[in-house]
C-alpha positions as CSV (number, residue, x, y, z in Angstrom):
1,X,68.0,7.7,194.3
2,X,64.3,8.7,194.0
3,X,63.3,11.9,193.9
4,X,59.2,12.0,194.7
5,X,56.6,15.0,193.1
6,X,53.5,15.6,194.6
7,X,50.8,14.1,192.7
8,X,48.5,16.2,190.5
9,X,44.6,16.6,191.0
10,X,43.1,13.1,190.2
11,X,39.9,14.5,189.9
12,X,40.9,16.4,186.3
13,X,40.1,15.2,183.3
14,X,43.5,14.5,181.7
15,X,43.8,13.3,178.1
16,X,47.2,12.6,177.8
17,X,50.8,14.2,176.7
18,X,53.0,13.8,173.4
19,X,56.3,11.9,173.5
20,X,58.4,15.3,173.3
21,X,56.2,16.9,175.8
22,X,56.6,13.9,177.9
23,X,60.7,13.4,177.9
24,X,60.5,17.3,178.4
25,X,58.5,17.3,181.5
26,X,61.0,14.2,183.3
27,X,64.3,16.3,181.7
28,X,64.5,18.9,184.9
29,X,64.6,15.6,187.1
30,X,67.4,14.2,184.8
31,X,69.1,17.3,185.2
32,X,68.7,17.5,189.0
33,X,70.2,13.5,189.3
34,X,72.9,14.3,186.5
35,X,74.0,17.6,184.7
36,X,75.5,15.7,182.2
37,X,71.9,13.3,182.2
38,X,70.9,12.7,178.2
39,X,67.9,11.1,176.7
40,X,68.6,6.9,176.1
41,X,64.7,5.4,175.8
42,X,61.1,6.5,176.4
43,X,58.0,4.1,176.2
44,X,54.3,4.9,176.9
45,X,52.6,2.8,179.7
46,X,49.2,2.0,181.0
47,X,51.3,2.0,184.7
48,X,49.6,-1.2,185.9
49,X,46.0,-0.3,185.0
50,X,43.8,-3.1,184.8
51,X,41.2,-1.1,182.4
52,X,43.3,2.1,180.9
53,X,39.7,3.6,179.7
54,X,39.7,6.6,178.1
55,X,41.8,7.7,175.7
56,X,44.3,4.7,174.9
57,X,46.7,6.6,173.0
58,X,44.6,6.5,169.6
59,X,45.8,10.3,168.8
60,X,49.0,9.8,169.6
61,X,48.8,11.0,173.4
62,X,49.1,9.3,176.5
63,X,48.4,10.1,180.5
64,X,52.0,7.9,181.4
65,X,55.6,7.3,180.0
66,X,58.6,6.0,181.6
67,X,61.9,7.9,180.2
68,X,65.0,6.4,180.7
69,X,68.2,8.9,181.0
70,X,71.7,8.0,180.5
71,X,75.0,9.3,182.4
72,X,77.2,8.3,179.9
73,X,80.3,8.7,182.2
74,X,79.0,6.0,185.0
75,X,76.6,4.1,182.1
76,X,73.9,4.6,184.8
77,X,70.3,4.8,184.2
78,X,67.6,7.4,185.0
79,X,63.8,6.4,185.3
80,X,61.8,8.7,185.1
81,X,58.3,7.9,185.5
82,X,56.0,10.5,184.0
83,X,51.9,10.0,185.6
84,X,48.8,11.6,184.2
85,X,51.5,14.0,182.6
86,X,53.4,14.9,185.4
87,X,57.0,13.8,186.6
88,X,56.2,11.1,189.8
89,X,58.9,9.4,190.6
90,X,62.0,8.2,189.3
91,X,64.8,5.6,190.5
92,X,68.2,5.0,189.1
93,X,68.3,1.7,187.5
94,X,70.3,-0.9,185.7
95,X,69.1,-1.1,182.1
96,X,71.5,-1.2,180.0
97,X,70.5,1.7,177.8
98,X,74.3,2.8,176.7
99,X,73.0,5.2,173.3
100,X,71.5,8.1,173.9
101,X,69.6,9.7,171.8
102,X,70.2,13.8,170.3
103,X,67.1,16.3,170.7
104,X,67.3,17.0,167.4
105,X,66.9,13.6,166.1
106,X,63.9,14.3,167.1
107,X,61.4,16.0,165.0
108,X,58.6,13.7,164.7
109,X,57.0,12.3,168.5
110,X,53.9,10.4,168.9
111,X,51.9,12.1,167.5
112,X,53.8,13.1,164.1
113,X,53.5,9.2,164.0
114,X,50.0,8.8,164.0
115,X,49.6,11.4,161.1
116,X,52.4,9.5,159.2
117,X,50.5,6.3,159.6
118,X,46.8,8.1,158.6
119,X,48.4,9.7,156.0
120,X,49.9,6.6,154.3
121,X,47.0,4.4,155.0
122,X,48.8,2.3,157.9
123,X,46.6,3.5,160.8
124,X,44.7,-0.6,161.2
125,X,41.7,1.3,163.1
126,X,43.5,0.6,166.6
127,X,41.4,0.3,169.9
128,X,45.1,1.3,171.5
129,X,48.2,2.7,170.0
130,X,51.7,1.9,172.5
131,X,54.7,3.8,171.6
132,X,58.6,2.8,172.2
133,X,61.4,5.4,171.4
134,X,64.6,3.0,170.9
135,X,68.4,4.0,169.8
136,X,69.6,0.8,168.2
137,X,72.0,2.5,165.1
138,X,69.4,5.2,165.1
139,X,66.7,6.3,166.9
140,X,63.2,4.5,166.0
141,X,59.2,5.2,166.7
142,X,57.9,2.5,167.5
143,X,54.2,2.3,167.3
144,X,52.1,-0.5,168.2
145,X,48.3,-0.3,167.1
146,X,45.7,-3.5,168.6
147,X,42.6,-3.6,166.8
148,X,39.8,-4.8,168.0
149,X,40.1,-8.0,166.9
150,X,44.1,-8.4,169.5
151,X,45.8,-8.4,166.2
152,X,49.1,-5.7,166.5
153,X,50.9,-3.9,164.3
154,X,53.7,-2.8,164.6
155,X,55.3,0.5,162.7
156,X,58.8,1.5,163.2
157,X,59.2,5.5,161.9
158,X,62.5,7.7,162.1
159,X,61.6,10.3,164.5
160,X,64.1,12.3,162.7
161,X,62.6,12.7,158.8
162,X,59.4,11.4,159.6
163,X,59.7,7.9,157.2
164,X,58.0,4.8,157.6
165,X,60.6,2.1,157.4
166,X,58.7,-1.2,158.1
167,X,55.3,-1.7,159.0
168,X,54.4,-5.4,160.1
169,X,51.3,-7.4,161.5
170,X,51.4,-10.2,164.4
171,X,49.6,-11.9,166.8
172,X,50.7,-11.0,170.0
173,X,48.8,-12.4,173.3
């Protein structure tokens, strides 16, 4: 099943949505694949560009997400693909994304997690900042910040009370 928007005007100058906006914006074409369609992962995306120029997610906003839906009945997947902010596509797919993940364990989004990091000294001056949302035994920010120098770090932050709970550095090519 795809169900295909029309795309919005290339020609603005978009700088990018939060997480929560994001999974907000792909929920109505959840709802129109499944009633019963719940959250179960969200990651940002540079959707194949070679050079993602401008913003690169450094305040916690990005142009495109892919947010993956759960019908818990069938165990089927829902991508959504949200471009330059918008809902553009989505497929049902095979992921193997079973949790899914309450609205209201979700307090803090992408940008919250910037702040955190800033706030407690973790922010390693990134050239580009990738998020993850994951539900292992409970939902986890994951934020991924590349410095200039290709060296990421990776923070993982409860969306729910806002806490770091590990912060770690590696060399990822």
């Amino acid at each position: 099943m795809s169900i295909i928007r029309s795309p919005i005007n290339p020609a603005c100058d978009f700088q990018g949505i939060g997480l929560k906006e994001a999974i907000r914006r792909a929920y109505p074409t959840a709802m129109e694949w499944r009633k019963n369609a719940r959250l179960a992962y969200a990651v940002s995306t540079e959707a194949g560009k070679k050079d993602s120029g401008g913003n690169k997610a450094i305040d916690g906003r990005q142009a495109d997400w892919n947010i993956v839906f759960i019908d818990e009945k069938s165990g089927q997947n829902l991508w959504v693909a949200v471009r330059e902010g918008q809902p553009e596509f989505s497929r049902e797919v095979f992921m193997g994304h079973t949790n899914p993940i309450k609205s209201s364990d979700l307090k803090y989004d992408s940008m919250s997690a910037v702040a955190i990091l800033e706030s407690q000294r973790h922010l390693d001056r990134p050239s580009k900042i990738h998020f993850e949302l994951v539900n292992y035994q409970s939902p986890l920010l994951k934020v991924y910040q590349t410095n200039q120098a290709a060296v990421t770090t990776i923070a993982w932050i409860d969306p729910k009370k806002g806490h770091l709970i590990l912060n770690s550095n590696s060399a990822i090519d």
